[in-house]
Legacy VTK file of the C-alpha trace (Angstrom):
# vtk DataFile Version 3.0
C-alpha trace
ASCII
DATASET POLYDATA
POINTS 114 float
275.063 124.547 123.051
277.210 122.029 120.830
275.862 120.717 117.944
275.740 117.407 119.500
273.810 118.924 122.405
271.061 120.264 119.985
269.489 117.120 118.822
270.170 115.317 122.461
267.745 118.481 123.574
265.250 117.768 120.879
264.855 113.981 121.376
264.738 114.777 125.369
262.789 117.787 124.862
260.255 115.448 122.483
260.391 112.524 124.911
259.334 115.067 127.820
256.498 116.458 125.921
254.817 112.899 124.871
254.752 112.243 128.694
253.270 115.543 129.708
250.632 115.124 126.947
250.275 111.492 128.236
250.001 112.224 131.662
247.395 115.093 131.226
245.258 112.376 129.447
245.515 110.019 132.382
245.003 112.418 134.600
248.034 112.109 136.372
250.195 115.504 135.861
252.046 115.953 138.743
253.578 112.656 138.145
253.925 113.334 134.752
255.800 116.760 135.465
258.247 114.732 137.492
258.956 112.028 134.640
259.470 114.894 132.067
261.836 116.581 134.247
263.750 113.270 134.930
264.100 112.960 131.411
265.547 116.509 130.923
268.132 115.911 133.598
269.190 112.527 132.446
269.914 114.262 129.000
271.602 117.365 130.472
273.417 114.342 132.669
274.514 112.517 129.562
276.021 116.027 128.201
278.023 116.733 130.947
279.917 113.187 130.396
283.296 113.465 128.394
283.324 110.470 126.252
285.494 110.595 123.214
285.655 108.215 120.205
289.221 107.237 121.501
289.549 103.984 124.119
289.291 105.512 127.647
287.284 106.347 131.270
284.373 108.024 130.598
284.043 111.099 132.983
282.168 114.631 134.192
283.447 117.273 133.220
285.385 120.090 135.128
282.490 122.276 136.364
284.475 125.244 135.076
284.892 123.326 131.941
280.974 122.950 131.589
280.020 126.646 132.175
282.171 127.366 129.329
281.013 124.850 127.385
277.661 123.713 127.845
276.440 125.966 130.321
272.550 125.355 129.237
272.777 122.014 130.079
274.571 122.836 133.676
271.448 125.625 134.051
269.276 122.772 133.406
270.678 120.885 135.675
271.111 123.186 138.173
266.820 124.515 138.073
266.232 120.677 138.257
267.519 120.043 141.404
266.384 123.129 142.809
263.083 122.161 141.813
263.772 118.447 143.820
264.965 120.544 146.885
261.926 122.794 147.372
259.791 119.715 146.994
261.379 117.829 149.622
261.736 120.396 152.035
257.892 120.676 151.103
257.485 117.227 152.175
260.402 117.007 154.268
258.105 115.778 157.248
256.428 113.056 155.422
260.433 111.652 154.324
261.428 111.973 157.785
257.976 109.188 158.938
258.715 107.210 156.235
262.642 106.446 156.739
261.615 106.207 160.655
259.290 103.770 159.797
261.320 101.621 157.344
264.763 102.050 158.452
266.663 101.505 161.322
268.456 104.547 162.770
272.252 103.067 162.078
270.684 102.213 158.272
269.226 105.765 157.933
272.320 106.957 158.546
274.285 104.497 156.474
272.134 105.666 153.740
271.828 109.204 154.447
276.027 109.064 153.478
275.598 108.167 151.016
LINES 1 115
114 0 1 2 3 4 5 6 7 8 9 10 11 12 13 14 15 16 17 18 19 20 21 22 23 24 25 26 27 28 29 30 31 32 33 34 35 36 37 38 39 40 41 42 43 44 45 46 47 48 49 50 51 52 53 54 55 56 57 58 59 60 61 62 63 64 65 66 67 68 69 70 71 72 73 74 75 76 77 78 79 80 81 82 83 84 85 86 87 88 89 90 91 92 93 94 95 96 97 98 99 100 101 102 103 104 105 106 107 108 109 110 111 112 113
C-alpha cells in the first residue's frame, strides 16, 4: 500500500465504521453493511485513479499496473463486487419483476448495455 493509500484507508476505514455503529443503533444493519462497503469501494475506486500534480486526463490504471502497485486496494475491490454478485443472483428473481414492471423491454435492454 502507498503511503498515500494508508490514510485514504483510515479515513474510509473510519467513515465505514461510524455507519456500522450507526446502523446497529437504528437497527438497520444490513443496510448499514451495504453503505460501509460502498464507502470502501469508492476509496479503493479513488486509488486506482492516476492523477498527478501535473495538468492532464485523469485515468485507471493498467490493471497490471495496479496489482503491482496497489494490489490491496484491487483485492478490495475485487471481494466487493463479488459480494454485489452473490447478492443479486440471491435476489436475481425479485430484479428481474421489478425491471419487468418498470421498464419496457427495448429500455431494459437499452439499459442492460449499458
Amino acid at each position: 500500500m502507498s503511503s498515500s493509500a494508508i490514510p485514504c484507508f483510515g479515513i474510509a476505514a473510519g467513515a465505514a465504521l461510524l455507519v456500522l455503529g450507526w446502523a446497529v443503533r437504528r437497527g438497520a444493519l444490513r443496510a448499514g453493511i451495504w453503505f460501509a462497503a460502498a464507502i470502501i469501494g469508492q476509496a479503493a475506486s479513488l486509488q486506482l485513479v492516476h492523477a498527478g500534480p501535473t495538468v492532464g486526463y485523469q485515468h485507471y490504471l493498467d490493471v497490471a499496473g495496479v496489482a503491482r502497485t496497489q494490489p490491496a486496494w484491487l483485492g478490495a475491490l475485487l471481494a466487493l463486487g463479488l459480494a454485489v454478485a452473490v447478492a443479486a443472483a440471491r435476489r436475481w428473481g425479485a430484479i428481474r419483476e421489478w425491471v419487468a414492471r418498470y421498464f419496457s423491454r427495448g429500455s431494459a435492454i437499452l439499459l442492460a448495455g449499458m
